[in-house]
C-alpha positions, 0 to 999 in steps of 0.5 A, spaced: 465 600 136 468 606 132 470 612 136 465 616 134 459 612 137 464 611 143 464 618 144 457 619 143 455 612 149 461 616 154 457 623 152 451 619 154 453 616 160 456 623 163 449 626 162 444 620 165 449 621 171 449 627 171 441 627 171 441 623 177 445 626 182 443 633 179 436 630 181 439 626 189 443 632 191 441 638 186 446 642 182 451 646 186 452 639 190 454 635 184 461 635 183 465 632 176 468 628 180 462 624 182 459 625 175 465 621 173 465 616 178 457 614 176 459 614 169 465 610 170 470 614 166 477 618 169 476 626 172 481 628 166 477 625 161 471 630 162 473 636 158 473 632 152 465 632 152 464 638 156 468 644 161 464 644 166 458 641 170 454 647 168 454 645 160 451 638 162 446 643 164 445 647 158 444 640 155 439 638 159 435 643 158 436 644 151 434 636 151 427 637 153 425 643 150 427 639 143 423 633 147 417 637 147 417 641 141 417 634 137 411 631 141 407 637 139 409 636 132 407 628 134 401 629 137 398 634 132 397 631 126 390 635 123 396 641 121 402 644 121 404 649 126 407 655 125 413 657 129 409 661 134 403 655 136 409 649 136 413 655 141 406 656 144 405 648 146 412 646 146 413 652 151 407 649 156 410 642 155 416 644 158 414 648 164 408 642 165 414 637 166 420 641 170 415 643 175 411 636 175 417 634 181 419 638 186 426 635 185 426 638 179 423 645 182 429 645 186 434 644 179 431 648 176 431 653 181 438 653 182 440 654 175 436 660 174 440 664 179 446 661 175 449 667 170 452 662 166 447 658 165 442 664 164 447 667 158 446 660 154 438 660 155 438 667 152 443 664 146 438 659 145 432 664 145 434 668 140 435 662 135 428 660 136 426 668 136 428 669 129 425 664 126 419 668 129 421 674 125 422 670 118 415 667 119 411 673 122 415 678 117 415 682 124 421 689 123 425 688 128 433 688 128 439 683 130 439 689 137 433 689 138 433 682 139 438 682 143 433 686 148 427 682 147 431 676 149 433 679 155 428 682 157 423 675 155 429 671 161 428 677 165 422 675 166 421 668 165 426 669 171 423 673 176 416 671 174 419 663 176 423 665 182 417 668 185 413 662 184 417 658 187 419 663 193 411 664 194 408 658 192 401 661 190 395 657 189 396 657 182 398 652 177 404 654 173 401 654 166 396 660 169 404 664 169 406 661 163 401 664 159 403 671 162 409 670 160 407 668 152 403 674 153 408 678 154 412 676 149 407 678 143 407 684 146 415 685 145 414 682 138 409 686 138 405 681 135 397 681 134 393 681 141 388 677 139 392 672 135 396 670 141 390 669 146 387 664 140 395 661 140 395 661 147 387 658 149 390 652 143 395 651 148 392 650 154 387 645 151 393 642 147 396 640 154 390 638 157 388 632 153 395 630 152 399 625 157 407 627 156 408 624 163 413 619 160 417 626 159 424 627 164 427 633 166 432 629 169 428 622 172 
């Protein structure tokens, strides 16, 4: 096996292990030192893959959404997506799958009350919200940006806290769509236009089984 592919199978390991007791006794009561002895590799080895637990995290969440971007490319064949829709859909597609386990609710939980893990999600939004803005030709500056993406978390956020905290009686896709309304609005993208994306993407989920998707097993 080359140190390449080594590395890449000792990364893996670091990751499914992490997953697992992520998934037994949450965030906060993992330490590296456990994930190590799952992965069966030395405590000083993990800072060669990752510096801190938070980052397996960040990856985590980052794998999923990559997962339901490429099943909504899949599984929609009739034509191309533009980069709002596969939002749109993928975005669905990810919150279904968190919120599906309530040991993943838990996780989840956890993470968002995480200020380092919260700065990672805002850079990885804005790489996906400039492709928004090249594709929609929208006027909006590198600083306004930076304002809409925290604003967009900051929402995603407290909206997510208080549904887990009040658990209502309303699936999560009904609070999701609100957040992608109110994301068109920060974009100022055409109201009419979004409700259309959004009605697509609720059917889109609806007709489409992605159970065999993981947040964390």
């Amino acid at each position: 096996m080359s140190r390449n592919n080594k590395g890449y199978e000792t990364k893996h390991r670091i990751i499914v292990a992490a997953k697992e007791l992520f998934y037994e006794q949450g965030l906060e009561n993992t330490k590296i030192k456990d994930i190590c002895r799952l992965a069966d590799i030395r405590t000083g080895n993990f800072k060669y893959y990752f510096n801190q637990k938070y980052d397996i995290a960040n990856e985590i969440f980052s794998e999923l959404l990559m997962e339901a971007y490429v099943y909504t490319a899949q599984y929609t064949k009739d034509r191309s997506l533009n980069s709002l829709e596969a939002n749109f859909r993928a975005t669905m597609v990810y919150y279904r799958v968190i919120f599906s386990d309530p040991k993943n609710i838990l996780y989840y939980y956890e993470t968002i009350n995480n200020e380092s893990i919260y700065k990672y999600m805002n850079l990885s939004v804005r790489r996906i919200y400039q492709q928004f803005i090249k594709e929609f030709s929208l006027d909006i500056s590198g600083e306004e940006l930076v304002f809409i993406a925290r604003a967009d978390l900051g929402i995603r956020r407290e909206f997510a806290i208080d549904y887990i905290d009040e658990k209502p009686d309303y699936d999560i896709l009904y609070l999701v769509t609100k957040i992608l309304t109110l994301l068109c609005r920060l974009f100022k993208i055409d109201a009419a236009l979004a409700d259309q994306y959004i009605e697509e993407s609720l059917a889109f989920v609806e007709e489409h089984d992605f159970s065999h998707l993981r947040l964390l097993k």
